[in-house]
C-alpha positions as CSV (number, residue, x, y, z in Angstrom):
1,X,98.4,120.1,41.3
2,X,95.6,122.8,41.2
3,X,97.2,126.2,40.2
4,X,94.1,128.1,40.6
5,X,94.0,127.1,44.3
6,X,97.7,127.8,44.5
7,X,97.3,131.4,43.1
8,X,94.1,132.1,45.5
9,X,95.9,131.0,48.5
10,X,99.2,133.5,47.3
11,X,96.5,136.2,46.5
12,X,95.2,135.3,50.2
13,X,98.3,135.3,51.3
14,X,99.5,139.3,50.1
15,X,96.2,140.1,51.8
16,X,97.2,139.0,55.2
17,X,100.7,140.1,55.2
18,X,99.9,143.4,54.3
19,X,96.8,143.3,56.8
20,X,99.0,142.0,59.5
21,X,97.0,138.8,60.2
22,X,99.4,136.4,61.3
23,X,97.3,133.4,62.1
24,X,96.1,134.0,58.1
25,X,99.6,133.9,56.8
26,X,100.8,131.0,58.8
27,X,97.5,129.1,57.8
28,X,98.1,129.8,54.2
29,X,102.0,129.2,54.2
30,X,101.2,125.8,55.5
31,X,98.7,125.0,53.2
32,X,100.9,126.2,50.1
33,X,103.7,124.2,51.5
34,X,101.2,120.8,52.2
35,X,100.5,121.5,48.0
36,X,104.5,120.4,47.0
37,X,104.7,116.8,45.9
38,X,106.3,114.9,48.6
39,X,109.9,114.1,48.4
40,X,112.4,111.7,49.8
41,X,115.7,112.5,51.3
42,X,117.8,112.0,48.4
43,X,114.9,114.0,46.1
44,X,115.7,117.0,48.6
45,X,118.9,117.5,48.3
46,X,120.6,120.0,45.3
47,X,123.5,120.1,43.6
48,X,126.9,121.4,44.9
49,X,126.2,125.4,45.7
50,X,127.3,127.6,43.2
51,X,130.7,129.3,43.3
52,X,130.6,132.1,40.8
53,X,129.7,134.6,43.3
54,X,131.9,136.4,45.5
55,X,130.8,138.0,48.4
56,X,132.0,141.5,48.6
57,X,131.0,144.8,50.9
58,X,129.7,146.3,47.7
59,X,127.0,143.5,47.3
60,X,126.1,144.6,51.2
61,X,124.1,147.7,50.2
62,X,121.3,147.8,52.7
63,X,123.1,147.1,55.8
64,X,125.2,150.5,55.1
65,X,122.6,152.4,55.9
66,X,122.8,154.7,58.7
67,X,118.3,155.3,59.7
68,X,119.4,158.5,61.3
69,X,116.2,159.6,59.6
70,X,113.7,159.1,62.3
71,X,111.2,156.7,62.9
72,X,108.7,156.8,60.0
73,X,111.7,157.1,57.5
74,X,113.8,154.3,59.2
75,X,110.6,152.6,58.4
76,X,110.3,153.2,55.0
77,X,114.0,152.5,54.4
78,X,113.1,149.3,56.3
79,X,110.0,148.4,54.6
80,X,111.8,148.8,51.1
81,X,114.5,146.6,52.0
82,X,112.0,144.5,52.7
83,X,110.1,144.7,49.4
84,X,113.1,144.3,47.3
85,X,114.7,141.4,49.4
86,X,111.2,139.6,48.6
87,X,111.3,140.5,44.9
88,X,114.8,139.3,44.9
89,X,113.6,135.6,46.5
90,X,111.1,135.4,43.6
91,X,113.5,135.6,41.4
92,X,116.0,132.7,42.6
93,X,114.2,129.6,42.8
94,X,117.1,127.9,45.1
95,X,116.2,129.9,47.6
96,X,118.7,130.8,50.0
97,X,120.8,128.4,47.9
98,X,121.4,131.2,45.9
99,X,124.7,132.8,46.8
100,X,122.9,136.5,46.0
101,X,120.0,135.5,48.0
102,X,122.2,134.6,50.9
103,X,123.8,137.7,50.8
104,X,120.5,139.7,51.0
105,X,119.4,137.4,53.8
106,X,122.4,138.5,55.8
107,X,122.3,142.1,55.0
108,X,118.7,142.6,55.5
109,X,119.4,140.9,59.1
110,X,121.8,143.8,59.8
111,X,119.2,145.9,58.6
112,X,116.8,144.6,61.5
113,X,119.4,144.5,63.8
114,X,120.0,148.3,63.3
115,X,116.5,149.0,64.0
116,X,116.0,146.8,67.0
117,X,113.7,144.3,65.0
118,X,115.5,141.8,67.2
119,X,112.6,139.5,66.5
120,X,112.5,139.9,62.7
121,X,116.3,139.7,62.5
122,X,116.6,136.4,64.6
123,X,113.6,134.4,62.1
124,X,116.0,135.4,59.0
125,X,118.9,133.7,60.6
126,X,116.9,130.9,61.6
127,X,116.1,130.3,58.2
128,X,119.1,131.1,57.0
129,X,120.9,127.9,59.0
């Protein structure tokens, strides 16, 4: 495994996302994911979920948001949702595995869904499934 190429394709990939260059980031994610050692079936699968979280409305604090701000601040709001929701997955290496990142998954796709990011909103619950 070559880190150094690892973290120039992730420095790469910042680059595009904040740039907007899809075709970049798509490249980039495929490459990163061609980089993980292959696995079988069995190798794939994880342990049983966890069950020391509960899911409660206070966890839900993004979606209770009301973006009756306009549209640069419903934006901002947005965008910060964003940014947290993607420190969050950083910090959970199950993935959506993760009860809290599950959690955040679904209230950042009311989030979208409250702004009309139909599009956005639909990708998170695809890879949600």
């Amino acid at each position: 495994f070559d880190t150094q190429a690892c973290k120039a394709a992730c420095d790469a990939l910042a680059s595009s996302i904040a740039s907007g260059n899809h075709h970049h980031a798509d490249s980039l994610m495929v490459a990163l994911r061609l980089m993980m050692p292959a696995a079988s079936g069995s190798e794939k699968a994880f342990a049983r979920p966890r069950d020391d979280f509960v899911l409660r409305p206070e966890v839900l604090i993004w979606s209770e948001q009301d973006f009756l701000g306009g549209l640069e601040e419903n934006m901002r709001i947005v965008q910060q949702c964003e940014a947290d929701f993607t420190r969050g997955m950083a910090a959970f290496s199950e993935g959506f595995r993760a009860p809290e990142m599950l959690a955040a998954g679904l209230d950042l796709a009311v989030v979208y869904l409250k702004n009309y990011a139909l599009d956005k909103a639909d990708a998170l619950y695809a890879a949600l499934e």
